[in-house]
Biopython code that builds the backbone (N, CA, C, O; Angstrom):
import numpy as np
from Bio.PDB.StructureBuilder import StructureBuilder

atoms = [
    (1, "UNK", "N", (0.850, -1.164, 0.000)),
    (1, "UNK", "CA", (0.000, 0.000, 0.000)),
    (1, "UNK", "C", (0.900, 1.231, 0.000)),
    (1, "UNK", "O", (1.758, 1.310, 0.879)),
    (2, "UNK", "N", (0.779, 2.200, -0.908)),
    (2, "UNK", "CA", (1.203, 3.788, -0.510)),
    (2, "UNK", "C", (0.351, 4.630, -0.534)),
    (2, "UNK", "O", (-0.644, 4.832, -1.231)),
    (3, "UNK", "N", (1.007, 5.309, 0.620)),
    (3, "UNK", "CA", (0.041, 6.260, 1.082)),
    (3, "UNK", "C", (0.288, 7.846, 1.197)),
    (3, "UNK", "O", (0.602, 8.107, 2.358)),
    (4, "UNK", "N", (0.264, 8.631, 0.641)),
    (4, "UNK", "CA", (1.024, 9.650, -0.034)),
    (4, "UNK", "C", (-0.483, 10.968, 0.775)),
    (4, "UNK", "O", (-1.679, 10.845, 0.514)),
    (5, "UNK", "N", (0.094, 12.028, 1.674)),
    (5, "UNK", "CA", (-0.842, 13.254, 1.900)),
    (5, "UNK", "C", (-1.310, 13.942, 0.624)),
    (5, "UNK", "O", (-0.649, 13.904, -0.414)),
    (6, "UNK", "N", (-2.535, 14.602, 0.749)),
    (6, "UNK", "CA", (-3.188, 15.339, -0.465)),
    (6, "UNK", "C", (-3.766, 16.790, -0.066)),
    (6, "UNK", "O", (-4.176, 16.975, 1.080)),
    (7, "UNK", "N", (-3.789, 17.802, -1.020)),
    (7, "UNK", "CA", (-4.545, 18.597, -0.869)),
    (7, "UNK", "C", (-5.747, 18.488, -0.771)),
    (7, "UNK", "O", (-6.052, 17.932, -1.826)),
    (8, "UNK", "N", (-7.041, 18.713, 0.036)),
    (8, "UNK", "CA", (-8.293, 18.618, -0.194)),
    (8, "UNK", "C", (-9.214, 19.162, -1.572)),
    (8, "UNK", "O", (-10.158, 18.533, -2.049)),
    (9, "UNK", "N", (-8.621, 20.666, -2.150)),
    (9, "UNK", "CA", (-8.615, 21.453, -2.575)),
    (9, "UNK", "C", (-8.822, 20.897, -4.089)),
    (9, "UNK", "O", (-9.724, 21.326, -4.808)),
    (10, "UNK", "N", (-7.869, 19.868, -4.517)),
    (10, "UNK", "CA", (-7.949, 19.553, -5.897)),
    (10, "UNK", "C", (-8.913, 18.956, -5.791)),
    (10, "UNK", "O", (-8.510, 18.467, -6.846)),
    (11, "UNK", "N", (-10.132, 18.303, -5.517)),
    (11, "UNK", "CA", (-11.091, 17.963, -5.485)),
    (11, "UNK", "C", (-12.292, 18.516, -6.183)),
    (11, "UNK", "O", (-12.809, 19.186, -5.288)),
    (12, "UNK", "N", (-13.215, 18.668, -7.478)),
    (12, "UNK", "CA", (-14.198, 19.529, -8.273)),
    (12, "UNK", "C", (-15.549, 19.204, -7.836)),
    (12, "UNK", "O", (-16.407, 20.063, -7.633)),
    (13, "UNK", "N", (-15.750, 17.782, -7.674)),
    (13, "UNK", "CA", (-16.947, 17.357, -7.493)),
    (13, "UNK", "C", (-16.650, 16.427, -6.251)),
    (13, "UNK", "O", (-15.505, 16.020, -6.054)),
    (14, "UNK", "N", (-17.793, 16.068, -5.343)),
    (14, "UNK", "CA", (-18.497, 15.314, -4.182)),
    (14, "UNK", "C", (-19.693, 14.844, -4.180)),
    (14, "UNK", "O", (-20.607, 15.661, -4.291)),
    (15, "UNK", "N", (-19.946, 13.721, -4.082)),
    (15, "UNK", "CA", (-20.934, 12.741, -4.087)),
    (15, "UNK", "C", (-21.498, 12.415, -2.274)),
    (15, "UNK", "O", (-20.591, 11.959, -1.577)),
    (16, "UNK", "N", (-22.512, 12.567, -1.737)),
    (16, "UNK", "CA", (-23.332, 12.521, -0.509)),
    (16, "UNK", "C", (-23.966, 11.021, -0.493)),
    (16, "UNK", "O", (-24.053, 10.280, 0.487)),
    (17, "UNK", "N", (-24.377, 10.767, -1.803)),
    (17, "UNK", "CA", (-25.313, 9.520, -2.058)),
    (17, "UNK", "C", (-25.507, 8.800, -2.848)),
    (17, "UNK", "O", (-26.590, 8.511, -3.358)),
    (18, "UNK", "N", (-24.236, 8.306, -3.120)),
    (18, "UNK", "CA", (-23.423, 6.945, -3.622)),
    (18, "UNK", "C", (-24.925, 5.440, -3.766)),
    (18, "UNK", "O", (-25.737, 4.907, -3.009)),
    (19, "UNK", "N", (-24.519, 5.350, -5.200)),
    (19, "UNK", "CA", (-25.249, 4.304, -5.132)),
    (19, "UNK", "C", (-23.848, 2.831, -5.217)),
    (19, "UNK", "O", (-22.648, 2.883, -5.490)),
    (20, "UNK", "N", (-24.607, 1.870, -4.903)),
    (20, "UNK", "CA", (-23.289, 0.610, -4.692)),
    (20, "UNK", "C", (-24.012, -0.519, -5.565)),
    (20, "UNK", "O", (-25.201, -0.832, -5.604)),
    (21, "UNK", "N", (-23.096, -0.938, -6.135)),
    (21, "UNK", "CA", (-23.262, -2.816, -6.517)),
    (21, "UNK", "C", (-22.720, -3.716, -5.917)),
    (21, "UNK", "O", (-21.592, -3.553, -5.451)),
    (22, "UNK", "N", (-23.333, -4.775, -5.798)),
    (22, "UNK", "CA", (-22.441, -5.776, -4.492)),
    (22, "UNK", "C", (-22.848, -7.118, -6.157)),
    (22, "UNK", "O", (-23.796, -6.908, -6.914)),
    (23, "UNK", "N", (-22.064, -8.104, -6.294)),
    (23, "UNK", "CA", (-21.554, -9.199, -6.956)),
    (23, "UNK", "C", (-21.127, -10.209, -6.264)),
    (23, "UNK", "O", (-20.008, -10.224, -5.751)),
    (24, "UNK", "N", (-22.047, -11.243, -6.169)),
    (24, "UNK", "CA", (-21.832, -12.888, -5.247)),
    (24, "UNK", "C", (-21.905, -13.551, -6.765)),
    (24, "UNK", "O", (-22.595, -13.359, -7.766)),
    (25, "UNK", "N", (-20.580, -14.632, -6.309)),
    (25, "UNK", "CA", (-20.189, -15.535, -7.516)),
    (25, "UNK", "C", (-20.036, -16.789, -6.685)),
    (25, "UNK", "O", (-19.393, -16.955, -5.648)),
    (26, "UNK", "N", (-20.811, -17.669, -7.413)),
    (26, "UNK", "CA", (-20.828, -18.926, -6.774)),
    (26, "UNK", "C", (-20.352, -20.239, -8.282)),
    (26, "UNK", "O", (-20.614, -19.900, -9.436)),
    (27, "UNK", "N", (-19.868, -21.236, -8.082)),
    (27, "UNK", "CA", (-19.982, -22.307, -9.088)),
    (27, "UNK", "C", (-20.897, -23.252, -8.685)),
    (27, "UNK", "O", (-20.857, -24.024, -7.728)),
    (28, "UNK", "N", (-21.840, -23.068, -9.656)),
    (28, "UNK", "CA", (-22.640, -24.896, -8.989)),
    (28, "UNK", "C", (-21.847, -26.222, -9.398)),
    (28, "UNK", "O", (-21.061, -26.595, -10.269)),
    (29, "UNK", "N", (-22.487, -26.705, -8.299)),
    (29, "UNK", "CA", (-21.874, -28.184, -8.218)),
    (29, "UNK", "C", (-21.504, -28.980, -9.831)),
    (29, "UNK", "O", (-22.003, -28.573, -10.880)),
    (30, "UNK", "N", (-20.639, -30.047, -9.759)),
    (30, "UNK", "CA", (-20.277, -30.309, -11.335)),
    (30, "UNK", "C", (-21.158, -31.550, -11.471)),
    (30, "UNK", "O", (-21.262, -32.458, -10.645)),
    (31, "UNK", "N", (-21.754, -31.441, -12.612)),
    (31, "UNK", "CA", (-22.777, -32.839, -13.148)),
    (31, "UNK", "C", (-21.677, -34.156, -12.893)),
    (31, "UNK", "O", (-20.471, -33.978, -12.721)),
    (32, "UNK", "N", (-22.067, -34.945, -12.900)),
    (32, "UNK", "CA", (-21.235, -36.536, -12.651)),
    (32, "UNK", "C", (-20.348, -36.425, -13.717)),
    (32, "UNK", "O", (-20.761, -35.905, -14.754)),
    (33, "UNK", "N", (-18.629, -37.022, -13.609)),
    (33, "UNK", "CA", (-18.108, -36.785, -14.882)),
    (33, "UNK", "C", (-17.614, -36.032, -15.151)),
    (33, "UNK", "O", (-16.574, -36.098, -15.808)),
    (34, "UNK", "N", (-18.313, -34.684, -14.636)),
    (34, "UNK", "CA", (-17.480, -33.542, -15.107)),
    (34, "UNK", "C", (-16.404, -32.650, -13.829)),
    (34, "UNK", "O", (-16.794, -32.438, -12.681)),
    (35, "UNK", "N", (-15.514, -32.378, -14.175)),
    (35, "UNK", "CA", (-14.508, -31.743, -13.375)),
    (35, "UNK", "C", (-14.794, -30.298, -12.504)),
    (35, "UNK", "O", (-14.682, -29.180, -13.006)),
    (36, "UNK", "N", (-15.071, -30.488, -11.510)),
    (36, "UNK", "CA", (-15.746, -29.022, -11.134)),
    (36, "UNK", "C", (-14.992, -27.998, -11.645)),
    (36, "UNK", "O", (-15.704, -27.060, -12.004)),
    (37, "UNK", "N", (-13.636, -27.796, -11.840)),
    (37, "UNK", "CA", (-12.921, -26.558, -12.382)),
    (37, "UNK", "C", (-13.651, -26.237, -13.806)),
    (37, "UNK", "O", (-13.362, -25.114, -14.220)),
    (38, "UNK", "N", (-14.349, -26.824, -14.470)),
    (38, "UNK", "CA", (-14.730, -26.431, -16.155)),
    (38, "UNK", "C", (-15.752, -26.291, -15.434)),
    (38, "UNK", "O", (-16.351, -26.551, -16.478)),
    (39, "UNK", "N", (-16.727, -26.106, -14.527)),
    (39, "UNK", "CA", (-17.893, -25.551, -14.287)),
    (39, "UNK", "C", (-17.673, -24.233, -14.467)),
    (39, "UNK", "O", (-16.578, -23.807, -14.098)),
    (40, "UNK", "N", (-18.680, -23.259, -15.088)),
    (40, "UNK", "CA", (-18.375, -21.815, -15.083)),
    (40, "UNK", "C", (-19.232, -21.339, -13.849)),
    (40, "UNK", "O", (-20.326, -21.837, -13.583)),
    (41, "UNK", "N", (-18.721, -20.468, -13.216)),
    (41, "UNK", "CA", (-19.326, -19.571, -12.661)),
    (41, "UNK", "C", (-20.367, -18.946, -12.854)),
    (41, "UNK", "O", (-20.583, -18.603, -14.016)),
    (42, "UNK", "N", (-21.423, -18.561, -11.736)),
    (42, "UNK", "CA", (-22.545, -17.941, -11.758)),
    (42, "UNK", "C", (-22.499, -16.884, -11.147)),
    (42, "UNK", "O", (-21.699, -16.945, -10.213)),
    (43, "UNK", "N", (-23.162, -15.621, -11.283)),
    (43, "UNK", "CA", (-23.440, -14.407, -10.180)),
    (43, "UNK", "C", (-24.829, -14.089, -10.126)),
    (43, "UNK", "O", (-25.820, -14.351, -10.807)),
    (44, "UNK", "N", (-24.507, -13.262, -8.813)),
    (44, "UNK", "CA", (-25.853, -12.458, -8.521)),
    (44, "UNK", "C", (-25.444, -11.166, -8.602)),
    (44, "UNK", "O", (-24.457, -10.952, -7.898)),
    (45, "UNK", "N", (-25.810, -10.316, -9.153)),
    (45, "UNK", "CA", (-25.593, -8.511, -8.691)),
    (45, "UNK", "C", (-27.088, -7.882, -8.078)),
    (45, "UNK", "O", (-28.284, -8.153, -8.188)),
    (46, "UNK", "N", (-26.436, -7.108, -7.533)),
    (46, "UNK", "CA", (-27.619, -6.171, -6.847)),
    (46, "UNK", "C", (-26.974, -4.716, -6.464)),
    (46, "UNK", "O", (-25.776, -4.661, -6.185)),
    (47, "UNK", "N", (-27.728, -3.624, -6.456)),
    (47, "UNK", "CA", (-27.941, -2.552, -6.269)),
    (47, "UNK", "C", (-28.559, -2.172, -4.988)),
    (47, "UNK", "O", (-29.691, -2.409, -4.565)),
    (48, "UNK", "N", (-27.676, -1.595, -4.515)),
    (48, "UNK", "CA", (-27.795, -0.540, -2.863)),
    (48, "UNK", "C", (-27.378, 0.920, -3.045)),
    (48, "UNK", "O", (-26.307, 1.414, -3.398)),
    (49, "UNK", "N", (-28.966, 1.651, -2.570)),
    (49, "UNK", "CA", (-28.641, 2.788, -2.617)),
    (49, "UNK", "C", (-30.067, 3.539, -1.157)),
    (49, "UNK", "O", (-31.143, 3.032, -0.839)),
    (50, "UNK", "N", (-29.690, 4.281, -0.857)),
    (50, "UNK", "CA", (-30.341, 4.984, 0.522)),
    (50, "UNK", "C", (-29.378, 3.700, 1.196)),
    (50, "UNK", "O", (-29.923, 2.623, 1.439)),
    (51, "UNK", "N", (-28.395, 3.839, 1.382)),
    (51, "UNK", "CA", (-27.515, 3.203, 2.935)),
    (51, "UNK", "C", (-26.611, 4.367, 3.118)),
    (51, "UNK", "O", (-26.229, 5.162, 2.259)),
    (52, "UNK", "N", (-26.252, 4.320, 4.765)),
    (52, "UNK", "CA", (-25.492, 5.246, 5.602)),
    (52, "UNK", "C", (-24.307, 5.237, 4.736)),
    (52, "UNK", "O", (-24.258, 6.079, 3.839)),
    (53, "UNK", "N", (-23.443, 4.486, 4.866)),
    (53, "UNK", "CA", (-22.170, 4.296, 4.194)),
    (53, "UNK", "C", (-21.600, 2.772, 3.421)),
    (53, "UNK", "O", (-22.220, 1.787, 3.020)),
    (54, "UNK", "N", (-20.391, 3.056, 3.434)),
    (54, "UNK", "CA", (-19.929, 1.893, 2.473)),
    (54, "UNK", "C", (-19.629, 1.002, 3.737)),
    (54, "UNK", "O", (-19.629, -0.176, 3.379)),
    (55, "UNK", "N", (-19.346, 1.142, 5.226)),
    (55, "UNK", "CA", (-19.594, -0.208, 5.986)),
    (55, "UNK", "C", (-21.005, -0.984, 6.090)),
    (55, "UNK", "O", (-21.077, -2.180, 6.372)),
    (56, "UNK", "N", (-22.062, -0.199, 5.842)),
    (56, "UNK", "CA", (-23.487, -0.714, 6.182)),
    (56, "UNK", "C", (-23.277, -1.808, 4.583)),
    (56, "UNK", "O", (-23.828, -2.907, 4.516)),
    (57, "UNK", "N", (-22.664, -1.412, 3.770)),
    (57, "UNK", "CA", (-22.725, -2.341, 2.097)),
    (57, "UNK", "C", (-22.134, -3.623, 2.537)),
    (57, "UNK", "O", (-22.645, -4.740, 2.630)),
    (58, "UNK", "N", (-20.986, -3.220, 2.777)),
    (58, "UNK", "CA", (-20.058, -4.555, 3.763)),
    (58, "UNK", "C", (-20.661, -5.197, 4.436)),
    (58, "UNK", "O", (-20.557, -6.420, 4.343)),
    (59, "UNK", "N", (-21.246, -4.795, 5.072)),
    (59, "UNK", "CA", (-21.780, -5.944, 6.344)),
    (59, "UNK", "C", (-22.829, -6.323, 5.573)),
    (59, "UNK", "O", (-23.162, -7.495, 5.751)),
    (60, "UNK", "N", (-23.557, -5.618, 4.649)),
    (60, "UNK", "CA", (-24.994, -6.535, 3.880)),
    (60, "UNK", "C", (-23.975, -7.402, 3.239)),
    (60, "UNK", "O", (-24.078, -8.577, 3.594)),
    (61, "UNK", "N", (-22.921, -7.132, 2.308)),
    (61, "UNK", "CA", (-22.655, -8.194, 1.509)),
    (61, "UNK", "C", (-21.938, -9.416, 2.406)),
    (61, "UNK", "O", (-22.049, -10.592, 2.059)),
    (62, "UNK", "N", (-21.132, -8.973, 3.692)),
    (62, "UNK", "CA", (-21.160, -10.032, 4.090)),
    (62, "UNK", "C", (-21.834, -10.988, 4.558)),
    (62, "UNK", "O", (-21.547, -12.185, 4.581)),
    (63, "UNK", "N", (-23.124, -10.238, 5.098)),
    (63, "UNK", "CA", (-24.169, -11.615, 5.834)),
    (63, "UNK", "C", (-24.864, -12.045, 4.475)),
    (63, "UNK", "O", (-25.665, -12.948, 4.719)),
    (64, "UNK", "N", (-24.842, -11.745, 3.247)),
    (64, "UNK", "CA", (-25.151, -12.451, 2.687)),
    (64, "UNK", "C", (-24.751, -13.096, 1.314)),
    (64, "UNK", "O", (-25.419, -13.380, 0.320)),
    (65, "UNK", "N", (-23.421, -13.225, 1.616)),
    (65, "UNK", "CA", (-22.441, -13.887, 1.025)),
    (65, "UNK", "C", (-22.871, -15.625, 0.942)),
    (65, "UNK", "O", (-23.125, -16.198, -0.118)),
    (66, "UNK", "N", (-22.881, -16.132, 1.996)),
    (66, "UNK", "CA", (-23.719, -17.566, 2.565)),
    (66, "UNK", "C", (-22.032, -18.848, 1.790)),
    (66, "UNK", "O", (-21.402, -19.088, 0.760)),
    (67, "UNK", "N", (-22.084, -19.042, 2.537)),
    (67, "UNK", "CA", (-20.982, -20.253, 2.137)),
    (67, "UNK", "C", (-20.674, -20.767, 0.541)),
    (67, "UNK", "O", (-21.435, -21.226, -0.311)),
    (68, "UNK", "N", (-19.179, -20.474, 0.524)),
    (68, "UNK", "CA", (-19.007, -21.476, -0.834)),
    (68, "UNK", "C", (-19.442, -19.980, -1.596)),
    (68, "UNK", "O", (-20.412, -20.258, -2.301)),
    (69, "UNK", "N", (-19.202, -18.883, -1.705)),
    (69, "UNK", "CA", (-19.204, -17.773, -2.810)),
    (69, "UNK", "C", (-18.379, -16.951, -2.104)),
    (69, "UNK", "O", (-17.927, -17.001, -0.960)),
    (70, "UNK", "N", (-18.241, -15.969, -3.260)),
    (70, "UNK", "CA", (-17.337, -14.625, -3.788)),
    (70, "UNK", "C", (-17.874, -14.096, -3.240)),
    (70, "UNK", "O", (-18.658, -14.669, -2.484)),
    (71, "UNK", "N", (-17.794, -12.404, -3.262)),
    (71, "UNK", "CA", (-18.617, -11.716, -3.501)),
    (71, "UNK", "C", (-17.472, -10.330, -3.875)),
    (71, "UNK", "O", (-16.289, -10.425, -3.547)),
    (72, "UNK", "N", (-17.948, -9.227, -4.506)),
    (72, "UNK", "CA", (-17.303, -7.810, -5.188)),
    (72, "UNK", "C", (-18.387, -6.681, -4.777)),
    (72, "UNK", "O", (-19.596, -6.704, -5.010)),
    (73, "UNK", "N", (-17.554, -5.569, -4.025)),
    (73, "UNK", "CA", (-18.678, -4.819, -3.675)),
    (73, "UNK", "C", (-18.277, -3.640, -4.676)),
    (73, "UNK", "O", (-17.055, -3.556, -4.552)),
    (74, "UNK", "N", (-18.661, -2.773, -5.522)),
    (74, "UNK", "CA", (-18.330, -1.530, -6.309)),
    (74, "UNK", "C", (-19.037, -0.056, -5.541)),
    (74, "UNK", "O", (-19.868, -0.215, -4.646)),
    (75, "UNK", "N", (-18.781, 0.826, -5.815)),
    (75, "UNK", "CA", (-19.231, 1.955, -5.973)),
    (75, "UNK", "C", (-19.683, 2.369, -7.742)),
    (75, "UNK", "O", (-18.986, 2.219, -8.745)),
    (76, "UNK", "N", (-20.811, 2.811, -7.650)),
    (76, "UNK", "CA", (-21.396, 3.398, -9.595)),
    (76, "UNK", "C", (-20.690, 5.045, -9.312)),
    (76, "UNK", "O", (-20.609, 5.750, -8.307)),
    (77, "UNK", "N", (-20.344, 5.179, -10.443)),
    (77, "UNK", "CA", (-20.328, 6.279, -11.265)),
    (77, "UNK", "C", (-20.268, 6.816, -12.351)),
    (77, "UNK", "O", (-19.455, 6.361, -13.155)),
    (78, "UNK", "N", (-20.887, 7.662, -12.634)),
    (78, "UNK", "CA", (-21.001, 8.575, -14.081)),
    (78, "UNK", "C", (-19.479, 9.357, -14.942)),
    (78, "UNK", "O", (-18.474, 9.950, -14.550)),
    (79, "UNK", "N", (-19.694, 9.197, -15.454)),
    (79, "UNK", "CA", (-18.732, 9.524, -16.622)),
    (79, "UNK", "C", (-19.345, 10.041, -18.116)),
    (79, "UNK", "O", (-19.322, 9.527, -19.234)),
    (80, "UNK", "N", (-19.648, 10.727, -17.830)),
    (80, "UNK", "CA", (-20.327, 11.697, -19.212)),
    (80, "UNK", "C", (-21.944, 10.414, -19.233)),
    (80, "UNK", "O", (-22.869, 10.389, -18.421)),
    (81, "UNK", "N", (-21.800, 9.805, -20.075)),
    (81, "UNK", "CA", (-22.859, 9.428, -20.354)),
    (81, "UNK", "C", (-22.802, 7.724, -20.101)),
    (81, "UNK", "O", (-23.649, 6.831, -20.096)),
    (82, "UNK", "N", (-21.585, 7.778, -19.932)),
    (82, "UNK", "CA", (-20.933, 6.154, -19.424)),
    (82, "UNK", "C", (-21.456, 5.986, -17.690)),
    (82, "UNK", "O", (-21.263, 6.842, -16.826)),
    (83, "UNK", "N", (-22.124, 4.705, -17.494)),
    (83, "UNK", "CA", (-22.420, 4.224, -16.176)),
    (83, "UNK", "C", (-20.550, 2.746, -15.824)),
    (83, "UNK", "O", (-20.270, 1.617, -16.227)),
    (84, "UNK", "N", (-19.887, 3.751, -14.931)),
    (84, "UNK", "CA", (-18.837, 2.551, -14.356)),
    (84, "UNK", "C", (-19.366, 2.415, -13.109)),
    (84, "UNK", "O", (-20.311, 2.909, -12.493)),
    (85, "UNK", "N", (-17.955, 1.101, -12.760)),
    (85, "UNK", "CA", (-17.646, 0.852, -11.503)),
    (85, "UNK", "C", (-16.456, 0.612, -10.640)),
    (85, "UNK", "O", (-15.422, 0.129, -11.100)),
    (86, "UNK", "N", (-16.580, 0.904, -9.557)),
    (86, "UNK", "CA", (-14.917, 0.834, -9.097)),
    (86, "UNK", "C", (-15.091, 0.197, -7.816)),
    (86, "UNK", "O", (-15.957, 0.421, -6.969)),
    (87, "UNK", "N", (-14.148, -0.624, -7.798)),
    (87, "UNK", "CA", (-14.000, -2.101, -6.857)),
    (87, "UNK", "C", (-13.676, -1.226, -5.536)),
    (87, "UNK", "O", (-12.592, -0.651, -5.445)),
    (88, "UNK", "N", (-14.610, -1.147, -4.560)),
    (88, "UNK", "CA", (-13.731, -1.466, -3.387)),
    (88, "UNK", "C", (-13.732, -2.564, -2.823)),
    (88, "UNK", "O", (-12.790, -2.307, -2.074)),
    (89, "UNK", "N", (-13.980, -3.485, -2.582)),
    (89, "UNK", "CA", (-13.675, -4.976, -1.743)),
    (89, "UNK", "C", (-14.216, -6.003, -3.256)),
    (89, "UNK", "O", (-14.963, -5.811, -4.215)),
    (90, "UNK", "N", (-13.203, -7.302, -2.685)),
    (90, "UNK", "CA", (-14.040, -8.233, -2.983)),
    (90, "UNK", "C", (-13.272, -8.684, -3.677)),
    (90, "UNK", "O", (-12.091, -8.474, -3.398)),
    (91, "UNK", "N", (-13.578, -9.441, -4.799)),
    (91, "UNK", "CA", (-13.068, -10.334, -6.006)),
    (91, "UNK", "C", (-13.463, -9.916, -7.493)),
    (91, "UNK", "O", (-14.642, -9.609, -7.673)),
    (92, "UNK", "N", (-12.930, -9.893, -8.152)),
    (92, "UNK", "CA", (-13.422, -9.270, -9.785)),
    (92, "UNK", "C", (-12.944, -10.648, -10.894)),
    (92, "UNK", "O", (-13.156, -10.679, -12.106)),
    (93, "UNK", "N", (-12.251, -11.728, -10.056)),
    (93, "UNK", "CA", (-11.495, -13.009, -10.993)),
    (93, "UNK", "C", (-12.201, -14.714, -9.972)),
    (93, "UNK", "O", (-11.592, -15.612, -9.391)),
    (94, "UNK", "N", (-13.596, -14.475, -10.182)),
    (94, "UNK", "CA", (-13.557, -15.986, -9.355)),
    (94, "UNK", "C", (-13.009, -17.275, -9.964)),
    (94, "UNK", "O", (-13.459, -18.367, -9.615)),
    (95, "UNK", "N", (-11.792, -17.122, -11.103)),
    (95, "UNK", "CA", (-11.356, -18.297, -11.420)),
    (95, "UNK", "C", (-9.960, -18.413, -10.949)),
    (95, "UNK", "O", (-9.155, -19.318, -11.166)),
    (96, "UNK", "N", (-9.788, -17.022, -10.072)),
    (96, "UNK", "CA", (-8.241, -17.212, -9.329)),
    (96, "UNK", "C", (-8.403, -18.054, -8.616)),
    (96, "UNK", "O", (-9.532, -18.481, -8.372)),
    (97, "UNK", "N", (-7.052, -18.649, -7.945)),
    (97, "UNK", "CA", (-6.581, -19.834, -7.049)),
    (97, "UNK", "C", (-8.081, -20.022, -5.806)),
    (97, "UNK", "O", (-8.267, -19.388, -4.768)),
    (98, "UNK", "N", (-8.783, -20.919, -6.310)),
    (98, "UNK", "CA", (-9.871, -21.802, -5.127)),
    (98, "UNK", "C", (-9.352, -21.662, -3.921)),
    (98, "UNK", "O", (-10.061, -21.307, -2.980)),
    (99, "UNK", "N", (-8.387, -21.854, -3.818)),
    (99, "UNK", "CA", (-7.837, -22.201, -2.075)),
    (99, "UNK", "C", (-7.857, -20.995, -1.753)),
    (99, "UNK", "O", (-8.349, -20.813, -0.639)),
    (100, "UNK", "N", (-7.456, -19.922, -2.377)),
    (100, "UNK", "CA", (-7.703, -18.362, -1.379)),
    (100, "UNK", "C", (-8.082, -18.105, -1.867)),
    (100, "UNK", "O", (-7.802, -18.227, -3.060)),
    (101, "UNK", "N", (-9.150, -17.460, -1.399)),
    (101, "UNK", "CA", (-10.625, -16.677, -2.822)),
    (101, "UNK", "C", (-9.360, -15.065, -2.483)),
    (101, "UNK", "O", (-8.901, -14.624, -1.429)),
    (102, "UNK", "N", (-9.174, -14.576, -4.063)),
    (102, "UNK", "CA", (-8.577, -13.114, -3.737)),
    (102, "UNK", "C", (-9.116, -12.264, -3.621)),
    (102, "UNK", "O", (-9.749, -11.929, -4.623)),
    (103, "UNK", "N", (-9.268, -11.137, -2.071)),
    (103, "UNK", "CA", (-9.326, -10.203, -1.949)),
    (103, "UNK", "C", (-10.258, -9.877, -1.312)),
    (103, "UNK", "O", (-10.545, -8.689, -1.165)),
    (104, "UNK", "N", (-11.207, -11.228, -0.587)),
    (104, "UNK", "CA", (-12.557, -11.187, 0.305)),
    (104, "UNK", "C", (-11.802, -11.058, 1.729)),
    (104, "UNK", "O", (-11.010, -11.909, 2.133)),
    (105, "UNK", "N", (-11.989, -10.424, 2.112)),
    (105, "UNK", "CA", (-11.792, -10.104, 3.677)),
    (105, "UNK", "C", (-12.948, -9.967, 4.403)),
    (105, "UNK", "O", (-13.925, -9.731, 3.692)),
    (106, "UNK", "N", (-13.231, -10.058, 5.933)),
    (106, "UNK", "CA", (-14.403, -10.104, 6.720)),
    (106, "UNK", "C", (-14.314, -8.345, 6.796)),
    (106, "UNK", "O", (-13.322, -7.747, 6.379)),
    (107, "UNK", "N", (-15.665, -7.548, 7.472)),
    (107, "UNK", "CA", (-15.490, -6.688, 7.875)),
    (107, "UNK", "C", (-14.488, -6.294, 9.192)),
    (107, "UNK", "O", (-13.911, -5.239, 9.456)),
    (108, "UNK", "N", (-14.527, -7.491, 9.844)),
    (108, "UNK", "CA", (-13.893, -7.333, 10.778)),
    (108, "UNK", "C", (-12.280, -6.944, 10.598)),
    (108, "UNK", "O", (-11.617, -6.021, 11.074)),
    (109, "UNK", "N", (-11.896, -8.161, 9.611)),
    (109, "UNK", "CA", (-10.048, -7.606, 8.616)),
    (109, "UNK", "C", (-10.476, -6.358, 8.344)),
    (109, "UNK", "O", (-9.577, -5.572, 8.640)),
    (110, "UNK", "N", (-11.342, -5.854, 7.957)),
    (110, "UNK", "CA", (-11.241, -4.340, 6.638)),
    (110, "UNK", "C", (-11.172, -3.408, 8.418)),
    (110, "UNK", "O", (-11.017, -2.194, 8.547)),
    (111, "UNK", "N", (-11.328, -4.357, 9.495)),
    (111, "UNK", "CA", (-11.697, -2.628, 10.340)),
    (111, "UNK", "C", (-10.466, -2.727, 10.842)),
    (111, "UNK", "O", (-9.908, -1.702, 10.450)),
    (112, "UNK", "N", (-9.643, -3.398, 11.527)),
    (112, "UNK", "CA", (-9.121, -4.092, 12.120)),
    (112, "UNK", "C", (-7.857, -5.150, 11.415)),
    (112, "UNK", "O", (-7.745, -6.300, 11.841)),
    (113, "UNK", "N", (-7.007, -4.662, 10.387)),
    (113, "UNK", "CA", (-6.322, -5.839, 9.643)),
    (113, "UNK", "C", (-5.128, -6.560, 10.198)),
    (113, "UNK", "O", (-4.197, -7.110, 9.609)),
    (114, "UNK", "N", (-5.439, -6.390, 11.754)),
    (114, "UNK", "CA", (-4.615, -6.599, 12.227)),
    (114, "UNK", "C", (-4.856, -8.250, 13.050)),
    (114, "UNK", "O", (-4.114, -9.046, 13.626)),
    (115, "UNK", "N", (-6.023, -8.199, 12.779)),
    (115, "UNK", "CA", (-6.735, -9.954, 13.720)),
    (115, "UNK", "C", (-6.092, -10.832, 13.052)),
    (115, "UNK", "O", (-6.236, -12.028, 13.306)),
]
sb = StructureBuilder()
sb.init_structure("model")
sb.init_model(0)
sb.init_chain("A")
sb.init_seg("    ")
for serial, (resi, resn, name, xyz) in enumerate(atoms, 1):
    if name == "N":
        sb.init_residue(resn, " ", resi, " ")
    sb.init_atom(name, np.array(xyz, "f"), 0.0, 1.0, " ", f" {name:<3s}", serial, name[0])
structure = sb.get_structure()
């Protein structure tokens, strides 16, 4: 991580009421025969917007993450006429290494990365 001080000042625009996408990726189980790694992946997305902040998103996406999935939480934003998104937590590759899903942390790591 670097972490470099900023002027406040260069700043043009501020956003109060952030809308969020949260992304749970799960693989279903593999038919008989077949190798669970060639199973493709499935998601769910959903849209959160009227929440306090980006911990109240966290803690929804974590309680309902539910065993055996991903999940990617974004922030939306506008760009002229373009709708993006920008990752803060989560996973954006559920075909990276199975044994450590990359980049899911509990809320508790994100408060605290020290447990």
């Amino acid at each position: 991580m670097r972490v470099t001080g900023v002027d406040p000042r260069d700043v043009s625009l501020e956003g109060d009421d952030p809308t969020y996408r949260v992304y749970f990726w799960h693989r279903p189980p593999a038919p008989a025969g077949v190798v669970a790694e060639s199973v493709a992946w499935n998601s769910e997305e959903w849209r959160l917007s009227d929440v306090r902040d980006v911990v109240e998103v966290l803690v929804w996406a974590e309680a309902n993450v539910g065993q055996h999935r991903l999940h990617a939480v974004y922030v939306e934003f506008q760009d002229g006429e373009a709708l993006g998104l920008l990752r803060l937590a989560g996973t954006t590759d559920p075909n990276a290494d199975d044994s450590q899903p990359p980049g899911v942390i509990s809320i508790d790591e994100a408060v605290d990365p020290h447990r």
